[in-house]
N, C-alpha and C positions, 0 to 999 in steps of 0.2 A: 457568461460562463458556460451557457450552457451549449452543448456541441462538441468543446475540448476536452481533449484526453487531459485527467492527470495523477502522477504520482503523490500518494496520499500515505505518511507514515506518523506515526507518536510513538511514544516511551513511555514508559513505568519511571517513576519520579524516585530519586535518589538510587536511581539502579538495581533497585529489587527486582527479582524474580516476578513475572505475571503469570509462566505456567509452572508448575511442579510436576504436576503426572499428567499421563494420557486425559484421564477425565477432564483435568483441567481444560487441558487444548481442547477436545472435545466439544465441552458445555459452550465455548468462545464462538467456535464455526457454527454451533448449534445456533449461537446468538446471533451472529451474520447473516443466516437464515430467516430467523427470524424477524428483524427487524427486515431485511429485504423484503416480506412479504406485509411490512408496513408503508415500506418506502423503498420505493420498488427501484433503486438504483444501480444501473448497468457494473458490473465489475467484471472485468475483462482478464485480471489476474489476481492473486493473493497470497503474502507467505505471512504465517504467523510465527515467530522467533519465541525463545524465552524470553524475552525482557520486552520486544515490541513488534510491530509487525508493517505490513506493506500491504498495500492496496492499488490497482493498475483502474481508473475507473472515466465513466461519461457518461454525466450528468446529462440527463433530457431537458431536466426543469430549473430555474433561477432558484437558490438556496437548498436543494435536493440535496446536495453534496453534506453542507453542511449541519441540516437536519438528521440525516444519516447518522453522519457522526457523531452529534450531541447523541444522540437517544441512545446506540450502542454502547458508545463508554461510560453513557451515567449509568447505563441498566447494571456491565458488568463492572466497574467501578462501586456501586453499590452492594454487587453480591459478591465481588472479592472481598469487600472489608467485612461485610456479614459473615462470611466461612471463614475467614482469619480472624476474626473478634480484633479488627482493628478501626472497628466505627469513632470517628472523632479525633484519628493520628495526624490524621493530614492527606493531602490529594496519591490518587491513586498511580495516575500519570502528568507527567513530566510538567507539562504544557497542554493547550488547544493543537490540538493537530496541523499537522504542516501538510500542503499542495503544493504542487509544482508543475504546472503545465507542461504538456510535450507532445510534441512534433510528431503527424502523424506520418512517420518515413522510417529511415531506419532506426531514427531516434527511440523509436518505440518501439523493436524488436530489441534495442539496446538496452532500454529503461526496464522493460519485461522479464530480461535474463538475468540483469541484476536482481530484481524483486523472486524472483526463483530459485535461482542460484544463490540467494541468504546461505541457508543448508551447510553448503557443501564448502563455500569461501568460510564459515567459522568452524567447518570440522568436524558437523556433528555428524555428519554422512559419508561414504564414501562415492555415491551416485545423488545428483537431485533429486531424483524422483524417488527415490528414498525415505525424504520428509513427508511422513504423513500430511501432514498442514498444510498443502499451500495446493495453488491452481496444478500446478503442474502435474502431482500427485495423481489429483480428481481425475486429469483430462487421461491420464495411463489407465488407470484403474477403470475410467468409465463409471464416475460417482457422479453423482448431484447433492451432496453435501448443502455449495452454494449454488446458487443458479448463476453461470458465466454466460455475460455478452457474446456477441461479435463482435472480432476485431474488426477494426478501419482498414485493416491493408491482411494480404493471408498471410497465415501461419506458414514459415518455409516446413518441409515434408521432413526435414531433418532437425525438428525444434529440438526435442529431447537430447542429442547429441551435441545441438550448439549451444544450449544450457549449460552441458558439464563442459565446454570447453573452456578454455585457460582465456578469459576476455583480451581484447587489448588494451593495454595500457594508456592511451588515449580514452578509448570509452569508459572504460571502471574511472577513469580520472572526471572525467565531463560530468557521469550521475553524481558524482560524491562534490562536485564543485557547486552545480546545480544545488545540490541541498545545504550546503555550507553558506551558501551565499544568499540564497533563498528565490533564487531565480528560475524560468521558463530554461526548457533544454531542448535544440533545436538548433539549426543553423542559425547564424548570424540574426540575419536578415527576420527571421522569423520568431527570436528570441526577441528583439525590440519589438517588434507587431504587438505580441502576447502583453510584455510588460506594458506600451502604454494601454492595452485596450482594460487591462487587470488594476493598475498602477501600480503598479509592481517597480521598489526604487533598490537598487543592487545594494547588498548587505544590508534591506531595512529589514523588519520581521518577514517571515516565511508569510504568505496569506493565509487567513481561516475562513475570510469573509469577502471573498473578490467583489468587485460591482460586477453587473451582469453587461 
């Protein structure tokens, strides 16, 4: 596992709301901060939505990832139902979070824009960078909110513009298939690599827990 880039997303369970106001969002990236400087895992990008969010990330260590994860969402899963006095209703999100391995080529300038561009495809923006919440934001503004990696390959000089462009319909189709099906995204050739090295069996569960 550890080496590969991947697309890391979950949901709020029965489609509620996870932000309501700015604080909300806020206290969240507060919390991704935080735990990063428990578990110091590389993330390369990040958009947080009203109902769920995206993560662009790569892991240095075996079960890094997944560490990660547990402890962020039980922390803010814990204090959502604490400030909504909803302790004892039931889970906060959907599921164990889903991965998705990808390809470190254009696949991942592809996977990226989709994870940034959330925003602007549901409408709440008229420009991505717009979105308070997410990497793209950070890297305009010039924040460290979260601490971001390096990418594997560079950032084209004209990110920000290829963000808000109209994707193609091939790539917006390949992320959304990848996460539907629960597979690696990537050429051919490179997508079977990843699933046996993962075991990763097309349309079984999304992984939470890869072998290394």
């Amino acid at each position: 596992m550890r080496g590969l880039v991947f697309h890391v997303m979950n949901r709020a369970a029965k489609r509620v709301r996870l932000f309501d106001s700015e604080d909300d969002y806020l206290a969240f990236v507060r919390l991704i901060a935080q735990v990063q400087s428990v578990i110091p895992l590389p993330i390369l990008a990040y958009c947080v939505m009203p109902n769920h969010f995206h993560f662009i990330v790569r892991p240095s260590q075996d079960d890094e990832l997944s560490a990660f994860m547990h402890r962020m969402t039980s922390i803010h899963a814990r204090r959502w139902n604490v400030w909504r006095k909803t302790v004892g209703i039931g889970a906060v999100y959907q599921s164990r979070f889903k991965a998705f391995p990808v390809q470190t080529d254009h696949h991942f300038l592809v996977v990226c824009r989709y994870v940034e561009q959330n925003p602007l495809r549901a409408g709440l923006v008229s420009r991505a960078e717009d979105w308070d919440w997410s990497s793209l934001t950070d890297r305009c503004k010039k924040r460290e909110r979260v601490a971001l990696a390096s990418w594997p390959i560079p950032q084209p000089s004209d990110w920000v513009e290829f963000v808000n462009r109209v994707p193609g319909s091939a790539d917006l189709a390949g992320v959304r298939r990848s996460i539907r099906r629960g597979m690696p995204f990537g050429a051919t050739e490179w997508v079977s690599m990843a699933a046996d090295r993962l075991n990763i069996k097309e349309r079984g569960r999304p992984i939470g827990r890869p072998r290394s």
